[in-house]
py3Dmol code that shows the C-alpha trace and the ligand (Angstrom):
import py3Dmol

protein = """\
ATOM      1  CA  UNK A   1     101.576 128.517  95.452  1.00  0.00           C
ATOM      2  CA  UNK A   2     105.241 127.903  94.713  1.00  0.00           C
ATOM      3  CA  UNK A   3     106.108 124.319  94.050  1.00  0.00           C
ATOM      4  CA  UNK A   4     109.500 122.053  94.534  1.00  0.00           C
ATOM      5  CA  UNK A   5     108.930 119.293  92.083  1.00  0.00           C
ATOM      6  CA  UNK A   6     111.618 116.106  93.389  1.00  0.00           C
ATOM      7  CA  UNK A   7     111.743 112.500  92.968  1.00  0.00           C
ATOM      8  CA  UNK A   8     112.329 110.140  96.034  1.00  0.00           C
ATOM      9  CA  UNK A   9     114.559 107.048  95.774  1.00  0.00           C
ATOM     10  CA  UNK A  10     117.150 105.044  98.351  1.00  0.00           C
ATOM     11  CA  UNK A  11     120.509 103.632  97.834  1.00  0.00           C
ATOM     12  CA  UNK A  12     120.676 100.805 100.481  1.00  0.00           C
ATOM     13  CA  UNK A  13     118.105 102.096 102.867  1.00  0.00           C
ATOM     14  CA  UNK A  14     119.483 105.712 102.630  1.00  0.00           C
ATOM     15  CA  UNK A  15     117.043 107.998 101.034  1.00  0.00           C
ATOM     16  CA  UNK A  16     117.690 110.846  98.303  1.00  0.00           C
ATOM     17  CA  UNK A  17     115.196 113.392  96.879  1.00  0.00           C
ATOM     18  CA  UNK A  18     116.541 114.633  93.844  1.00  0.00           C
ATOM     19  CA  UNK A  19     115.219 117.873  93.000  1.00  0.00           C
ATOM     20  CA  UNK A  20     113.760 118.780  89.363  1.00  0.00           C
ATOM     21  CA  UNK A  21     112.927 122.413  89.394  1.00  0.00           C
ATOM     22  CA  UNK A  22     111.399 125.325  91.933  1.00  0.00           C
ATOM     23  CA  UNK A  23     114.987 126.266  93.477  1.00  0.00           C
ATOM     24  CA  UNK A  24     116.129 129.592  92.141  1.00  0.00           C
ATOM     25  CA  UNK A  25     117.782 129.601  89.245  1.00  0.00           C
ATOM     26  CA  UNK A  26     121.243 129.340  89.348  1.00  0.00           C
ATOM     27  CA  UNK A  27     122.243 128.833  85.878  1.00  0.00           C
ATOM     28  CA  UNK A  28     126.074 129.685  84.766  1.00  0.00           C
ATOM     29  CA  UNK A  29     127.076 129.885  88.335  1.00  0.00           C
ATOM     30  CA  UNK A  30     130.162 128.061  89.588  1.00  0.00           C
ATOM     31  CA  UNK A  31     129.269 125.209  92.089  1.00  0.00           C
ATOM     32  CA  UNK A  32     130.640 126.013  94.683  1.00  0.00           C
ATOM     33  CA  UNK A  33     129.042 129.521  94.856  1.00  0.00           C
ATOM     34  CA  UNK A  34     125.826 128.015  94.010  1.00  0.00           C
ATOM     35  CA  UNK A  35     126.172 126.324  97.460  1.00  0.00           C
ATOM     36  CA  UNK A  36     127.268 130.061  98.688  1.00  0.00           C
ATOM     37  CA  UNK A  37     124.553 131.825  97.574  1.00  0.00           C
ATOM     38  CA  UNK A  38     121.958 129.086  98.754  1.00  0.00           C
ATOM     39  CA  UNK A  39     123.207 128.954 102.336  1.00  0.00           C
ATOM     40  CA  UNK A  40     123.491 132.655 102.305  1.00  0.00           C
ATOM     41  CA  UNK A  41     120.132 133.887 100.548  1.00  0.00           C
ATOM     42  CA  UNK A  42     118.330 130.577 100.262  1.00  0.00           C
ATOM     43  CA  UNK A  43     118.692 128.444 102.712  1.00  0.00           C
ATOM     44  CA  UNK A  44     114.947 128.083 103.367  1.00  0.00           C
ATOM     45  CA  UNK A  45     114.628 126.094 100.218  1.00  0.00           C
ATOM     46  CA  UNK A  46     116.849 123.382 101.567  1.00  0.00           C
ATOM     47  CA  UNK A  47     114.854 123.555 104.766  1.00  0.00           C
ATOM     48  CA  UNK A  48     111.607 123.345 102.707  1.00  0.00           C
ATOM     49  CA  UNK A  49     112.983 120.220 101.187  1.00  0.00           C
ATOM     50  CA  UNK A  50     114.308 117.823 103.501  1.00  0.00           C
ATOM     51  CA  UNK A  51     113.794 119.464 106.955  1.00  0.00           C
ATOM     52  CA  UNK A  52     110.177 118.608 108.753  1.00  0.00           C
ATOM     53  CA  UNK A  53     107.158 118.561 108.142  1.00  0.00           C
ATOM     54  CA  UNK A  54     107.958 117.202 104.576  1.00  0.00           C
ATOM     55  CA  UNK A  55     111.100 115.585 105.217  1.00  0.00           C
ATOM     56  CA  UNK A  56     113.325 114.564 108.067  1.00  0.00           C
ATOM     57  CA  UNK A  57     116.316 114.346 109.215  1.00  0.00           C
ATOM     58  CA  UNK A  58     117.642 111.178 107.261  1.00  0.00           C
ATOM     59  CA  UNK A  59     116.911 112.924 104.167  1.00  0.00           C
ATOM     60  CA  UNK A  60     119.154 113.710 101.258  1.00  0.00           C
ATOM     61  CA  UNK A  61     118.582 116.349  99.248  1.00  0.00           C
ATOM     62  CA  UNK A  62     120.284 116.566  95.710  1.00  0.00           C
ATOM     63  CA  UNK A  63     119.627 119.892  93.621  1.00  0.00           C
ATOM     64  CA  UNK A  64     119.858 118.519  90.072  1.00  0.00           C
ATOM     65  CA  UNK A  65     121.692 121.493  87.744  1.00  0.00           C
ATOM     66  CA  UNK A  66     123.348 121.463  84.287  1.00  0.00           C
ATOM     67  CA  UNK A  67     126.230 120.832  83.601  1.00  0.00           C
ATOM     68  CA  UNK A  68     129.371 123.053  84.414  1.00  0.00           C
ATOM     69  CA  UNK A  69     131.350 121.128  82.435  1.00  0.00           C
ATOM     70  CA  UNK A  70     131.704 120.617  79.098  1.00  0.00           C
ATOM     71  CA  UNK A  71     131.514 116.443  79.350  1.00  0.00           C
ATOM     72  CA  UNK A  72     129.510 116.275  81.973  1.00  0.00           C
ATOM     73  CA  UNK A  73     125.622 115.831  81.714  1.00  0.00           C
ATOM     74  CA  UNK A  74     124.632 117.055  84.733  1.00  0.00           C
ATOM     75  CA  UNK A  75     125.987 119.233  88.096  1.00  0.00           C
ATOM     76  CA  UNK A  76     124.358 118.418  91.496  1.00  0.00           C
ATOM     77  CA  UNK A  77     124.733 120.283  94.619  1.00  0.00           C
ATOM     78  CA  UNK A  78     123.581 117.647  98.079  1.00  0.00           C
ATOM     79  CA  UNK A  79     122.394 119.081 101.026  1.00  0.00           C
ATOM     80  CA  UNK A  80     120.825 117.587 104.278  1.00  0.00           C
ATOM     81  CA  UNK A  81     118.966 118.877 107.345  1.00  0.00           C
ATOM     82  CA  UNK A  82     121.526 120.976 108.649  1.00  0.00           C
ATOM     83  CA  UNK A  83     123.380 122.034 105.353  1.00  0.00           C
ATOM     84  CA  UNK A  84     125.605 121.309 102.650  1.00  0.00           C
ATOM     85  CA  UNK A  85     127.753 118.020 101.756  1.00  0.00           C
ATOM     86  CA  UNK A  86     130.545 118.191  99.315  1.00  0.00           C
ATOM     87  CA  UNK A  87     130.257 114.452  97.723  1.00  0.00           C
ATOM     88  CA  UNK A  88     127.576 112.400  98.603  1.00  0.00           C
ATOM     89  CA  UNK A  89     127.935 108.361  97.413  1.00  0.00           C
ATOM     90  CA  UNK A  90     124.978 107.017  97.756  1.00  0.00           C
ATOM     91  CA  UNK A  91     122.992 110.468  96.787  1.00  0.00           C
ATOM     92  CA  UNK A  92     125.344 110.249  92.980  1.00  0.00           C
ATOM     93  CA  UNK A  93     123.709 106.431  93.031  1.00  0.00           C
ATOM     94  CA  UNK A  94     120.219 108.159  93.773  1.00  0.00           C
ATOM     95  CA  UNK A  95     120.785 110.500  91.189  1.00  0.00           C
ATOM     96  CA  UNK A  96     122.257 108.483  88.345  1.00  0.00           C
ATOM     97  CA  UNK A  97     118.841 105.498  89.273  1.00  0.00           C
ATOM     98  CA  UNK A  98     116.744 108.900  88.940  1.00  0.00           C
ATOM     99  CA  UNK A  99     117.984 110.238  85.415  1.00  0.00           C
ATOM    100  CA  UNK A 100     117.188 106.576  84.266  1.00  0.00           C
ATOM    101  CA  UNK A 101     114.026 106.475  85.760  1.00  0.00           C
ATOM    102  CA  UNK A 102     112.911 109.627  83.350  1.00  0.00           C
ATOM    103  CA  UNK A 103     114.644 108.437  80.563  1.00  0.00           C
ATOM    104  CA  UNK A 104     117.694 110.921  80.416  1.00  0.00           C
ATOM    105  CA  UNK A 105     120.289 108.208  80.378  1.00  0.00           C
ATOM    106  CA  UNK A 106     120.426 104.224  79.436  1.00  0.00           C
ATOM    107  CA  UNK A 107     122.943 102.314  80.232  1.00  0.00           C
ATOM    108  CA  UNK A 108     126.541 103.769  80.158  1.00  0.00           C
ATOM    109  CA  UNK A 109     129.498 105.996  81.109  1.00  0.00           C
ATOM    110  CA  UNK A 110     128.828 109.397  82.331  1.00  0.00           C
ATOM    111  CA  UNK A 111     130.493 112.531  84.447  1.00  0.00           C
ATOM    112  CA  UNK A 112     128.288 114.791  87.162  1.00  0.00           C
ATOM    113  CA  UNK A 113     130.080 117.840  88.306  1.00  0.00           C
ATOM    114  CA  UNK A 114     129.871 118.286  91.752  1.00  0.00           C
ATOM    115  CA  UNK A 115     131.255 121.025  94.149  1.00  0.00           C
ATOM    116  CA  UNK A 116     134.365 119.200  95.181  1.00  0.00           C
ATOM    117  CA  UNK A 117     134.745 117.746  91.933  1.00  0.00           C
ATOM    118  CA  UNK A 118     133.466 116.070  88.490  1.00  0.00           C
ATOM    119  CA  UNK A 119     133.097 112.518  89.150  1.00  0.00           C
ATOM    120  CA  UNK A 120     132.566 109.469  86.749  1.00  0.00           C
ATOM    121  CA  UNK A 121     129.776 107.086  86.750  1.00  0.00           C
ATOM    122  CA  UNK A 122     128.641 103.888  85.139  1.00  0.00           C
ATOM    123  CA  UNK A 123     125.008 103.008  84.741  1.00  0.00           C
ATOM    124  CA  UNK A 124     125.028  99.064  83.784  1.00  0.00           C
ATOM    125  CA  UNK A 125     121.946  97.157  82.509  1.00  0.00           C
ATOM    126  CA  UNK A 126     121.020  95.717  85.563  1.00  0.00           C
ATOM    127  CA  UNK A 127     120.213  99.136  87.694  1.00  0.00           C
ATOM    128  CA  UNK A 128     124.208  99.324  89.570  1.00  0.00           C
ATOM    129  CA  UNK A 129     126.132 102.098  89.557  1.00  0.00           C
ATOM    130  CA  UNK A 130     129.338 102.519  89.763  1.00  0.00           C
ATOM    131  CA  UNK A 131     131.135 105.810  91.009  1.00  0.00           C
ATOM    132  CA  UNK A 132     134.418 106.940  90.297  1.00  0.00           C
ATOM    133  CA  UNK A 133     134.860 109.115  93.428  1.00  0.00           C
ATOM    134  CA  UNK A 134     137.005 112.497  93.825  1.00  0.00           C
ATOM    135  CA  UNK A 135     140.919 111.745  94.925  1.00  0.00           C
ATOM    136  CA  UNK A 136     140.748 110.333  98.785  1.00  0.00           C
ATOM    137  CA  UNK A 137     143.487 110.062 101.212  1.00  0.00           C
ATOM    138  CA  UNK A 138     144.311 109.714 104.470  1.00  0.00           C
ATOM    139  CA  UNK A 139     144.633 113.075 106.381  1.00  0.00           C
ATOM    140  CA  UNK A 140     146.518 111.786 109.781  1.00  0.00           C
ATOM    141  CA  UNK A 141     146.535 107.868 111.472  1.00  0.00           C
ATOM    142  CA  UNK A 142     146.274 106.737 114.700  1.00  0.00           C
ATOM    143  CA  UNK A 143     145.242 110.089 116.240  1.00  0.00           C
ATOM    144  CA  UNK A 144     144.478 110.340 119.917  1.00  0.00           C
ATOM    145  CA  UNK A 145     141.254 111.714 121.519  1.00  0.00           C
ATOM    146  CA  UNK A 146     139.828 112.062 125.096  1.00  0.00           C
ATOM    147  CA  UNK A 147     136.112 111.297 125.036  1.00  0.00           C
ATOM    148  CA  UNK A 148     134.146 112.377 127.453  1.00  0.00           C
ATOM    149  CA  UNK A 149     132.360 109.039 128.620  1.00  0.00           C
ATOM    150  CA  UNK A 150     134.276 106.434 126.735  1.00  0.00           C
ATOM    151  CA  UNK A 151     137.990 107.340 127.654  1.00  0.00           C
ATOM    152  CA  UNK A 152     140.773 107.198 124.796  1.00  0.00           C
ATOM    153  CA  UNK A 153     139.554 106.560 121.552  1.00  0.00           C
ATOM    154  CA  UNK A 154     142.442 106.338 118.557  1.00  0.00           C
ATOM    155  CA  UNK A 155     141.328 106.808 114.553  1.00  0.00           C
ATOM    156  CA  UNK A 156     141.994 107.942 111.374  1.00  0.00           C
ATOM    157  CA  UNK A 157     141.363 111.354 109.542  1.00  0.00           C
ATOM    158  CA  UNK A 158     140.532 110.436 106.160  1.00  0.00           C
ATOM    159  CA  UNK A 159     138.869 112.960 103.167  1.00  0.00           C
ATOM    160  CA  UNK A 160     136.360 110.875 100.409  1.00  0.00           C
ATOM    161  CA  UNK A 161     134.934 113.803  99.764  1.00  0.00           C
ATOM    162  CA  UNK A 162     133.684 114.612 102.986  1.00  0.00           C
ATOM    163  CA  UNK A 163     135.277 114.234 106.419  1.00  0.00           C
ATOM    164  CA  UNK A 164     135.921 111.619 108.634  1.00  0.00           C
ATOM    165  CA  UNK A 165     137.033 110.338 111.878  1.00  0.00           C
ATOM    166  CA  UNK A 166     137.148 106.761 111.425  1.00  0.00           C
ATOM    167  CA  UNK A 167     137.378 104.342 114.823  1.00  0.00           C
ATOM    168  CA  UNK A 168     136.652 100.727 115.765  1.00  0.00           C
ATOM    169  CA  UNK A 169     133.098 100.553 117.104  1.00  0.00           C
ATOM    170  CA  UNK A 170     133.529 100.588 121.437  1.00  0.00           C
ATOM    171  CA  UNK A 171     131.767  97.285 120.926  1.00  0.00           C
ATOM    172  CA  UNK A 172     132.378  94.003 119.083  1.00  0.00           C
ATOM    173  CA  UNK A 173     129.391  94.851 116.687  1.00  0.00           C
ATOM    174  CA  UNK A 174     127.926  97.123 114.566  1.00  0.00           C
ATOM    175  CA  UNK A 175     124.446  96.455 114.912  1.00  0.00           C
ATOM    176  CA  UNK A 176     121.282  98.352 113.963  1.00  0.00           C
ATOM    177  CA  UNK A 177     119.408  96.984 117.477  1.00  0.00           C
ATOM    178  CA  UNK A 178     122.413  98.793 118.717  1.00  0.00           C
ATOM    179  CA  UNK A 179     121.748 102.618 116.596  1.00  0.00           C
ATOM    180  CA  UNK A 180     120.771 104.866 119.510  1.00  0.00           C
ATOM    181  CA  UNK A 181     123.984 103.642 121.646  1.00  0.00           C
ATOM    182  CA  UNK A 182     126.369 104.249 118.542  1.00  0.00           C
ATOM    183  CA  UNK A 183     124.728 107.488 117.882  1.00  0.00           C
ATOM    184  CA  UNK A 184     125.590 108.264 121.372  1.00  0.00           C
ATOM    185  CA  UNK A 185     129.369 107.204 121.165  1.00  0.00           C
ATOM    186  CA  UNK A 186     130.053 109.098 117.870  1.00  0.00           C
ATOM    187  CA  UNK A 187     128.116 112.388 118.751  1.00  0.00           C
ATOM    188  CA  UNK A 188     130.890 111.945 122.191  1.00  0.00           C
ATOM    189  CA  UNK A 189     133.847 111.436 119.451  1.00  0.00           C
ATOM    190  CA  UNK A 190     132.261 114.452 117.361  1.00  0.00           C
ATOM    191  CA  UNK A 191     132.064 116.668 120.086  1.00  0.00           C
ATOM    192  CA  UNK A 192     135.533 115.725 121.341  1.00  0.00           C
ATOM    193  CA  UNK A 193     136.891 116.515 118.180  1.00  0.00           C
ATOM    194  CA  UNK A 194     135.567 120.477 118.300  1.00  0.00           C
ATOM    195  CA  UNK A 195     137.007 120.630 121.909  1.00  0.00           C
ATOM    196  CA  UNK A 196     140.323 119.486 121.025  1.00  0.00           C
ATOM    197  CA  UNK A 197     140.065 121.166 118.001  1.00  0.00           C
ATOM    198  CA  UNK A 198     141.007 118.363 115.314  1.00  0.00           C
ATOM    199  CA  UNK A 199     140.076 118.838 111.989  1.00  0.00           C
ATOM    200  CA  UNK A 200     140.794 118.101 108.516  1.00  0.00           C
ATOM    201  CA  UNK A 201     143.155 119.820 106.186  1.00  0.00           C
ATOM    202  CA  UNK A 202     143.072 123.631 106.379  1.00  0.00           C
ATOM    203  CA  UNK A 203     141.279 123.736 109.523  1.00  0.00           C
ATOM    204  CA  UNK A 204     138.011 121.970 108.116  1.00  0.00           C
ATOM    205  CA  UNK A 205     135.330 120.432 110.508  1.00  0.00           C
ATOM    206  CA  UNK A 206     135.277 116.935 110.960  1.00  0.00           C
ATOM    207  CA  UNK A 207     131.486 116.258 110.356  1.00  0.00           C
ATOM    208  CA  UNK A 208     131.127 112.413 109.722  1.00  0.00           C
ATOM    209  CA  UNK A 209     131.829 110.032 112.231  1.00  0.00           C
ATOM    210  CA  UNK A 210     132.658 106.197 110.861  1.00  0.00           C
ATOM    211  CA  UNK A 211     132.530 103.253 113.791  1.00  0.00           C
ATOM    212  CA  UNK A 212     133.584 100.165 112.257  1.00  0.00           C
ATOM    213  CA  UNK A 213     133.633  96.876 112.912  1.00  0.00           C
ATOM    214  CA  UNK A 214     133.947  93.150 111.746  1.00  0.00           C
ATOM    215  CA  UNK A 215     131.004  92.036 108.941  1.00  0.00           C
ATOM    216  CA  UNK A 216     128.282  90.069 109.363  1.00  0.00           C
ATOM    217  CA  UNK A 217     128.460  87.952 106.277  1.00  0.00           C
ATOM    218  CA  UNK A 218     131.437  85.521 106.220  1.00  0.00           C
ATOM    219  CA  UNK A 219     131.806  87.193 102.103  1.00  0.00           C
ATOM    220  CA  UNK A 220     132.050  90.944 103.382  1.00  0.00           C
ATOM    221  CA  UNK A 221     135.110  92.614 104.579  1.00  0.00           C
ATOM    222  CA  UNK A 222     133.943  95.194 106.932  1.00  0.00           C
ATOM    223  CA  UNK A 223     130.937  97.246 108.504  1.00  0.00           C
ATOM    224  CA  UNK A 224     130.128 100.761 109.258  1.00  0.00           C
ATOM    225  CA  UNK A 225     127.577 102.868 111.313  1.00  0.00           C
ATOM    226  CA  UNK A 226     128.279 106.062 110.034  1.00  0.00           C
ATOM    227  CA  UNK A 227     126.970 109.633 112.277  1.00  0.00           C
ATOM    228  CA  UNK A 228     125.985 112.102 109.537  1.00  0.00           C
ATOM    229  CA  UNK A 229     126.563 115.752 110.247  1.00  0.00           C
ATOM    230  CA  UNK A 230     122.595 116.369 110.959  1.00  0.00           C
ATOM    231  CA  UNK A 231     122.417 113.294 113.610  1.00  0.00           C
ATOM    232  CA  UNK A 232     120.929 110.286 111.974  1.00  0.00           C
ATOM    233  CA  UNK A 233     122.823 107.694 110.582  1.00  0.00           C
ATOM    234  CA  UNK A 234     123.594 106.439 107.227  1.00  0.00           C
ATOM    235  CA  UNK A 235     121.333 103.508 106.245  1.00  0.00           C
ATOM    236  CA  UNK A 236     123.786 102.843 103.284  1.00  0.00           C
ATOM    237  CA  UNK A 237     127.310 101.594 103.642  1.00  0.00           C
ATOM    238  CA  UNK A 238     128.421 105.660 102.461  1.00  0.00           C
ATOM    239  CA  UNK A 239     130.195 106.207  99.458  1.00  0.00           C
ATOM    240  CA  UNK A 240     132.091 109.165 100.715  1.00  0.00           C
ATOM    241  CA  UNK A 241     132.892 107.039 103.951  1.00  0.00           C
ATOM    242  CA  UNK A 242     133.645 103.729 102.158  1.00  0.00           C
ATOM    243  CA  UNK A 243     136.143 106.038 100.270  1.00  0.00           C
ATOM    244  CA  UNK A 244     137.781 107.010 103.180  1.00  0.00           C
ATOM    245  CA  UNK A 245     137.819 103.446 104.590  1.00  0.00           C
ATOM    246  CA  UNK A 246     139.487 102.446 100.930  1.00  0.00           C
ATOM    247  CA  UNK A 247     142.119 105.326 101.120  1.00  0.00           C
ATOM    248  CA  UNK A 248     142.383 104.375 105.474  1.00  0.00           C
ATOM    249  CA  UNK A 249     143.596 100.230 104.023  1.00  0.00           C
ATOM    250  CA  UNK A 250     145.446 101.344 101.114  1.00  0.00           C
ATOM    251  CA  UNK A 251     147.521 103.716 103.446  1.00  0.00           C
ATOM    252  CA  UNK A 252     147.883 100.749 106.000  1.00  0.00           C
ATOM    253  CA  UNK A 253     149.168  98.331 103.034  1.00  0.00           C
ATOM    254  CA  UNK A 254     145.920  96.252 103.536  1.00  0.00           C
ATOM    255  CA  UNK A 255     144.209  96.318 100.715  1.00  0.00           C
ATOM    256  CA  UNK A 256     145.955  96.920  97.100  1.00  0.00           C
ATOM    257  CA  UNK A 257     144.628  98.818  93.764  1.00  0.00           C
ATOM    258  CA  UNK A 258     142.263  96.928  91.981  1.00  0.00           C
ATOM    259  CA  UNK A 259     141.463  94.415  95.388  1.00  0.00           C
ATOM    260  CA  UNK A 260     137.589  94.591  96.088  1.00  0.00           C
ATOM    261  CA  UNK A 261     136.643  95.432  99.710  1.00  0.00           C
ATOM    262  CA  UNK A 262     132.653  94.925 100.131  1.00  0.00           C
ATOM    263  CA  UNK A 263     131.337  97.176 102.741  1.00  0.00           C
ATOM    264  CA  UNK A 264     128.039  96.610 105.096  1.00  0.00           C
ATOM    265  CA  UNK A 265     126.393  99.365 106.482  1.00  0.00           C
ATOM    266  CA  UNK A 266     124.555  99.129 109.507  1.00  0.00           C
ATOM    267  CA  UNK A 267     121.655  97.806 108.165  1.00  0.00           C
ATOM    268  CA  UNK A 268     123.411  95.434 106.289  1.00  0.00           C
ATOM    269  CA  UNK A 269     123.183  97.206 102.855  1.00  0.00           C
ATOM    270  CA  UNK A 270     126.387  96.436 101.139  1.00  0.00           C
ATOM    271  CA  UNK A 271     128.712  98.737  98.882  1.00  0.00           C
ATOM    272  CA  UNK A 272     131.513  97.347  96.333  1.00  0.00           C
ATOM    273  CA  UNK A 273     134.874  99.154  97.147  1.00  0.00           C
ATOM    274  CA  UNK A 274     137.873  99.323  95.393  1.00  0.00           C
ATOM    275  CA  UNK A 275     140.320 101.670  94.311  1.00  0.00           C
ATOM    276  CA  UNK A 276     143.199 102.537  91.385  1.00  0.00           C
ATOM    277  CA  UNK A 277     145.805 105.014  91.606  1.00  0.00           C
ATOM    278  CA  UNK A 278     145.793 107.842  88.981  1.00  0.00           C
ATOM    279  CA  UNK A 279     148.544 110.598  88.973  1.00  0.00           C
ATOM    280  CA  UNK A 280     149.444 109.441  92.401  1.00  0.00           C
ATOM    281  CA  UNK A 281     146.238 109.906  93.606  1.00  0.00           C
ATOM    282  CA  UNK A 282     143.522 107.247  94.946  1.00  0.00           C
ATOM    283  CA  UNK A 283     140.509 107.365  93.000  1.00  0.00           C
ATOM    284  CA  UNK A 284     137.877 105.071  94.642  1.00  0.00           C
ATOM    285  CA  UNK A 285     135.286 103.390  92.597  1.00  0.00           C
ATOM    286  CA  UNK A 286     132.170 102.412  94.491  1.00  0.00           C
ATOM    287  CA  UNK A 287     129.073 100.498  93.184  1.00  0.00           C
ATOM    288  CA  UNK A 288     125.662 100.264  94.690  1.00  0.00           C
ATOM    289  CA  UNK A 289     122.186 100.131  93.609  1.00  0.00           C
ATOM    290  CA  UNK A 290     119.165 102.582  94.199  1.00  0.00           C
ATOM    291  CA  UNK A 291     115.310 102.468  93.892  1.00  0.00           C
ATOM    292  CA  UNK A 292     113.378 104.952  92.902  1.00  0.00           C
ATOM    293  CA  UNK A 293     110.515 105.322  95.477  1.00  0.00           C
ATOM    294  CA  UNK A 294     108.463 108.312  95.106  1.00  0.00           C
ATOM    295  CA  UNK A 295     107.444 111.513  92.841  1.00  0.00           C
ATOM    296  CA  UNK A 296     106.431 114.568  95.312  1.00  0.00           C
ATOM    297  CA  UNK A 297     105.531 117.812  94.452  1.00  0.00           C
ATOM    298  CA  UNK A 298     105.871 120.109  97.440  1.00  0.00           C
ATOM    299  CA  UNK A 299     103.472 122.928  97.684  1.00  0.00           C
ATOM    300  CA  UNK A 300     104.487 126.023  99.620  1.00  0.00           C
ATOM    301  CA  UNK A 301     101.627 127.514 101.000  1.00  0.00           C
ATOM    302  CA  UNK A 302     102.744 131.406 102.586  1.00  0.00           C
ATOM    303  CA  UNK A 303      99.970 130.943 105.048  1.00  0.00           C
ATOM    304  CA  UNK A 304     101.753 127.995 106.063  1.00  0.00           C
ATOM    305  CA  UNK A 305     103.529 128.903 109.529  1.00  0.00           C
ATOM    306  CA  UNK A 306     105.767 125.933 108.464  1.00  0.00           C
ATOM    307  CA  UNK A 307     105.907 126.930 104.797  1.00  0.00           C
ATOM    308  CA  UNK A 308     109.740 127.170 104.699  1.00  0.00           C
ATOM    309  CA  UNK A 309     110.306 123.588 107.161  1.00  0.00           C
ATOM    310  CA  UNK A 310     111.144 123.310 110.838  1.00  0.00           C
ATOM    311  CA  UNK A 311     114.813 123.752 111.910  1.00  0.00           C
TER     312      UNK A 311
END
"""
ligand_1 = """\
8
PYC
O 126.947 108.067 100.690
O 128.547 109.547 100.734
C 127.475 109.115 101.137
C 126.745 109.840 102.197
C 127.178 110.958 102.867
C 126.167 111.286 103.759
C 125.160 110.373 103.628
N 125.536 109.488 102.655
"""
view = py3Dmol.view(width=600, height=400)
view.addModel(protein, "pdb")
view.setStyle({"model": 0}, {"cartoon": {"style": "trace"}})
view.addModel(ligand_1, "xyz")
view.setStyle({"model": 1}, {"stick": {}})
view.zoomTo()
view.show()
């Protein structure tokens, strides 16, 4: 029997299951075609992985690779139950907990390659992370949509190394109790975005969806429920989405380089946010905590009907 040998952790109540080995080998190819040649050829591993019966749909999957770089000490390549993410914040957080955990790395400064980018991360003492996120910006403000169910609905196109639409919450607050309804209003927003056919830059899909809304705790800035491309929610705050928020102020002249924004997710899970600006670029720097949680080996029986995962 083939075997997929990952360790399980969770950044804030978002899970990530880093894998170690049983992917194909992909070694000396360029990250981005990695990603190519897994959705084209391989995709079944990814469904193996994270889709049901040995996963689900909350699951992040992070496909742990050398380096492509020459200072980097690792490359990592995230994918969920529909397909592949570009950046993934609280997955790098997963990742960096997980290296620790078997003893790769102690304390210190360190750069993953990713396919949208090498990013910079700081293990300290304590278990936090801190990420040093790809450039984010704000694509286009204040942009107009007709939802289906909910009427006008105005937000922000912002890249942090994924896309997103980012809107006030159609209610005064973001609360877990409250997850089903929010799904509801950002799958509307999603869908509205297809059939008026915004996007990001170059035509890219829109495939995160970031209500926010007031904090809870008097100390916290904001709060986010954030619709992930597969249809569950992000149980952390969202690096890639706290980026955007970050690059969404900075744009507005709310929040300036170096001022810390501390972002709740849904759950209540918070994420440090701030951001410098390098070569006239915004470079977020985010800082969470994970846990490792679990060491699986998945077995892939062929007599399995559901060897390969459910869709
Ligand atoms: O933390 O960037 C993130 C993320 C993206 C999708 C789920 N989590």
């Amino acid at each position: 029997m083939q075997a997929i040998e990952c360790l399980d952790s969770h950044t804030g109540g978002e899970p990530t299951r880093v894998v170690l080995s049983g992917f194909p080998d992909f070694s000396g190819v360029a990250l981005p075609e990695v990603v190519n040649r897994l959705r084209l050829h391989h995709d079944r591993y990814r469904k193996a992985t994270v889709c049901e019966p040995r996963g689900n749909d909350v699951l992040v999957g992070a496909l742990l690779l050398a380096p492509r770089d020459a200072g980097s000490i690792a490359s990592v390549v995230f994918f969920n139950n529909v397909g592949y993410l570009g950046m993934c914040g609280h997955g790098t957080i997963g990742l960096v907990a997980t290296l620790a955990h078997l003893g790769r790395i102690a304390p210190g400064c360190f750069a993953i390659d990713t396919p949208v980018g090498t990013v910079q991360v700081q293990l300290r003492a304590d278990g936090s992370v801190s990420i040093d996120n790809v450039a984010s910006y704000r694509h286009r403000a204040d942009v107009e949509l007709e939802v289906a169910g909910l009427g006008r609905v105005v937000g922000d196109i912002a890249w942090g190394g994924n896309w997103f639409f980012l809107c006030h919450a159609p209610a005064t607050a973001v609360r877990v109790e409250d997850a089903a309804e929010l799904t509801r209003w950002a799958l509307l927003i999603r869908q509205a975005l297809v059939a008026q056919g915004v996007t990001g830059r170059d035509g890219a899909p829109i495939d995160h969806i970031e209500l926010t809304g007031p904090a809870h705790r008097a100390a916290h800035h904001g709060r986010n429920f954030v619709l992930c491309p597969g249809g569950a929610y992000d149980r952390s705050p969202c690096g890639t989405g706290t980026s955007a928020k970050l690059a969404c102020l900075a744009a507005d002249g709310s929040l300036a380089p170096g001022q810390v924004w501390l972002q709740e997710s849904v759950l209540g899970s918070v994420f440090q946010g701030s951001y410098r600006i390098v070569d006239a670029q915004l470079i977020p720097t985010i800082t969470g905590q994970a846990f490792v949680s679990g060491k699986t080996t998945l077995l892939l029986d062929p007599a399995d009907p559901f060897c390969w995962g459910l869709d």
